[in-house]
FIKE-773367 format. One line per field, with one value per residue: residue in one letter; x, y, z of N, C-alpha, C, O in turn. Coordinates in steps of 0.2 Angstrom, whole numbers. Last residue first. Layout:
residues N
gugu c(A, ...);
nx c(X, ...);
ny c(Y, ...);
nz c(Z, ...);
cax c(X, ...);
cay c(Y, ...);
caz c(Z, ...);
cx c(X, ...);
cy c(Y, ...);
cz c(Z, ...);
ox c(X, ...);
oy c(Y, ...);
oz c(Z, ...);
//
This chain:
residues 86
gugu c(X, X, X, X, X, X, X, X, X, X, X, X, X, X, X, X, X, X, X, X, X, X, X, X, X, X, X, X, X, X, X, X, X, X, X, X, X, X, X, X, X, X, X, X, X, X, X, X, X, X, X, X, X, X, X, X, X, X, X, X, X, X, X, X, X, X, X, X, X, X, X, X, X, X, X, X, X, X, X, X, X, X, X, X, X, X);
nx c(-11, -2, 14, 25, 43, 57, 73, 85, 98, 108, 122, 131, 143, 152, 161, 173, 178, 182, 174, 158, 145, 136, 132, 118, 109, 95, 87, 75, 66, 48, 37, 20, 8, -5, -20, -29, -32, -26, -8, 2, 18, 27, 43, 51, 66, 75, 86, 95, 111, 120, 133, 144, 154, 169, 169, 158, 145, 144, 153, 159, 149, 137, 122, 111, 102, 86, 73, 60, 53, 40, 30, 17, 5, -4, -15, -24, -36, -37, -26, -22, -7, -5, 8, 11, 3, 4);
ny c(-36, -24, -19, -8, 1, 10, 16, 20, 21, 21, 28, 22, 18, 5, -4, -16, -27, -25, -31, -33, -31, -17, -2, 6, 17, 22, 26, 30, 25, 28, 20, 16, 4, -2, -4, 10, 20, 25, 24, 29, 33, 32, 34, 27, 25, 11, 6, -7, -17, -27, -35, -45, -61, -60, -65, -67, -59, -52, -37, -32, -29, -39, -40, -42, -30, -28, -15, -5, 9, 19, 28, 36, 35, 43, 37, 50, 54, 63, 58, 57, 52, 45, 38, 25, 9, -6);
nz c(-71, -78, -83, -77, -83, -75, -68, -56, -44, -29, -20, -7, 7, 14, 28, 22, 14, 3, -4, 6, 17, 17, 8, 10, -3, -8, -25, -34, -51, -59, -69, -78, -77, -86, -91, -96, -90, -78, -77, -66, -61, -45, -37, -22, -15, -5, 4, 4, 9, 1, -3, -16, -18, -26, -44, -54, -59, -69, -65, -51, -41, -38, -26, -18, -6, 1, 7, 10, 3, -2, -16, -23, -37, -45, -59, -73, -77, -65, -52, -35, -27, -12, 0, 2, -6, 0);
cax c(-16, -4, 10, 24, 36, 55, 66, 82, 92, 107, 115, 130, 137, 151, 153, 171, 176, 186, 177, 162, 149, 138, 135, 122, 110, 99, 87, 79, 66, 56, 40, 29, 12, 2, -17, -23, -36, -33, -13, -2, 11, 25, 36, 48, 60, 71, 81, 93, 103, 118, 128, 144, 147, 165, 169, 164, 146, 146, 149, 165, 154, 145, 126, 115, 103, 89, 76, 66, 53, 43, 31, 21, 7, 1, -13, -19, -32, -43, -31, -26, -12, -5, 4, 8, 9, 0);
cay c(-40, -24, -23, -13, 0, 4, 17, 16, 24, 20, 28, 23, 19, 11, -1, -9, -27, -21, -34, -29, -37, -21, -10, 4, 11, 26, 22, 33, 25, 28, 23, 17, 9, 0, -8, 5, 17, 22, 26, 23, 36, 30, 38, 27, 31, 14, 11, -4, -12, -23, -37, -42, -54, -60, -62, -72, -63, -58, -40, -34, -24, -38, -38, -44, -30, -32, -21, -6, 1, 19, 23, 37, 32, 46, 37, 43, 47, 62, 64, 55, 58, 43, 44, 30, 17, 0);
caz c(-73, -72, -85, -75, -82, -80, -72, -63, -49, -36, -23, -13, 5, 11, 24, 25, 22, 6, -5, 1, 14, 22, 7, 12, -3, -4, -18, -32, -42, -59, -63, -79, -73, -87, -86, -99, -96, -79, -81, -67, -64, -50, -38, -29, -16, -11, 5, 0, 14, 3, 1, -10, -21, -20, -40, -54, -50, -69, -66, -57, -46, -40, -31, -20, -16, 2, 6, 13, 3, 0, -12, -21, -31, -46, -52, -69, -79, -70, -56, -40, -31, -18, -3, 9, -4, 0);
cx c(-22, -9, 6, 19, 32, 46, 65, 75, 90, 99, 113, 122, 138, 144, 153, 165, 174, 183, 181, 169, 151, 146, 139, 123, 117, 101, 94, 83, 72, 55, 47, 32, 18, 2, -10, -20, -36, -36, -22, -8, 8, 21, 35, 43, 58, 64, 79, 84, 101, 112, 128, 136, 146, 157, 168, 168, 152, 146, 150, 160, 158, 149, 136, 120, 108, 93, 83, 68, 60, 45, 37, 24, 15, 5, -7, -18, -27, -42, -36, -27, -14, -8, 0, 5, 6, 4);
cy c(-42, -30, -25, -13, -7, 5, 12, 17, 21, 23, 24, 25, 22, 10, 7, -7, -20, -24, -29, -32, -35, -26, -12, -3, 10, 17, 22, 28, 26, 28, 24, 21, 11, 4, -6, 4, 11, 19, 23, 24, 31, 34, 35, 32, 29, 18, 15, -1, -5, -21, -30, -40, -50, -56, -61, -70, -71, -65, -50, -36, -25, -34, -41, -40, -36, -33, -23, -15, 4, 11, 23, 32, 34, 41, 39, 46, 45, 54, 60, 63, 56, 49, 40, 36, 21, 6);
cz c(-66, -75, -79, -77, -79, -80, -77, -65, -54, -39, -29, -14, -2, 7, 19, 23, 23, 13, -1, 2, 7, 21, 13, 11, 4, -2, -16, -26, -40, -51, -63, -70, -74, -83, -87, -90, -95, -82, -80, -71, -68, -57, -47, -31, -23, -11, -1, 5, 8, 8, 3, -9, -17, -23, -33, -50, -52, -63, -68, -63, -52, -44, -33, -26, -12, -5, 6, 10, 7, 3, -8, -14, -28, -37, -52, -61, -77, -73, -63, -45, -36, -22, -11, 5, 0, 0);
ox c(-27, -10, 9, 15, 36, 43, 69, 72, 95, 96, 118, 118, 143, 141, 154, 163, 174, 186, 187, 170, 146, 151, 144, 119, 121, 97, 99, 79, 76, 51, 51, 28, 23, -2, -8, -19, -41, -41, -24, -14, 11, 21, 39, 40, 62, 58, 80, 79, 105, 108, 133, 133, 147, 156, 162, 173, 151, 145, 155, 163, 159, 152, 139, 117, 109, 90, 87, 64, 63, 41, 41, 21, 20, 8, -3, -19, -24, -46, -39, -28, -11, -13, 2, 1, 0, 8);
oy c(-46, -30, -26, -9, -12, 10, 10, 19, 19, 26, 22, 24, 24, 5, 12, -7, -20, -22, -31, -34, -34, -25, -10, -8, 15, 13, 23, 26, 24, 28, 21, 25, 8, 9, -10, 8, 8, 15, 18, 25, 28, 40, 35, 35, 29, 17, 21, -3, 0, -26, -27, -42, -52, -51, -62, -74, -77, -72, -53, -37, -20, -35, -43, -36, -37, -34, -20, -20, 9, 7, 28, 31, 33, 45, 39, 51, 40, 50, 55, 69, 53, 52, 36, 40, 22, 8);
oz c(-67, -81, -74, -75, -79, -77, -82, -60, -57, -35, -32, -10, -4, 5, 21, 17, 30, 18, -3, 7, 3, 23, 14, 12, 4, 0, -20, -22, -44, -47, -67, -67, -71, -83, -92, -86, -94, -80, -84, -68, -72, -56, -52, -27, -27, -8, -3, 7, 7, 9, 6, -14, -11, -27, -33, -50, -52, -62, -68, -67, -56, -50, -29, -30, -6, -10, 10, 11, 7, 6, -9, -8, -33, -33, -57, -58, -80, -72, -63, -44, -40, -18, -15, 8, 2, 4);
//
């Protein structure tokens, strides 16, 4: 359930927030330590009315725990995609 959402005529405009869990590897490939993060993702959506389609972008504030240095460091990341609703 997102905590805000702005409605207009045809579309939802859902605004989200999550707390999860990245695998990842730098080197890509995961031929490498994989290392391990604590992802804090901002999303904001727009959800079209007509049309079962949500495009969204998302901003997410990352701390890496398990890294090939052993040390936490922090990062951002961002992406944008859409979502087929059924």
């Amino acid at each position: 359930m997102p905590p805000v959402v702005g409605r207009g005529r045809s579309v939802l405009v859902p605004l989200r927030l999550g707390l999860g869990v990245a695998f990842f590897d730098g080197g890509g490939g995961f031929a490498d330590q994989v290392n391990v993060a604590v992802r804090a993702p901002l999303q904001l959506g727009l959800r079209l009315r007509s049309t079962p389609l949500e495009f969204y972008g998302e901003i997410s504030f990352k701390v890496v725990l398990v890294n090939e240095s052993d040390t936490a460091t922090t990062d951002i990341d961002g992406g944008a995609g859409f979502r087929l609703l059924f």
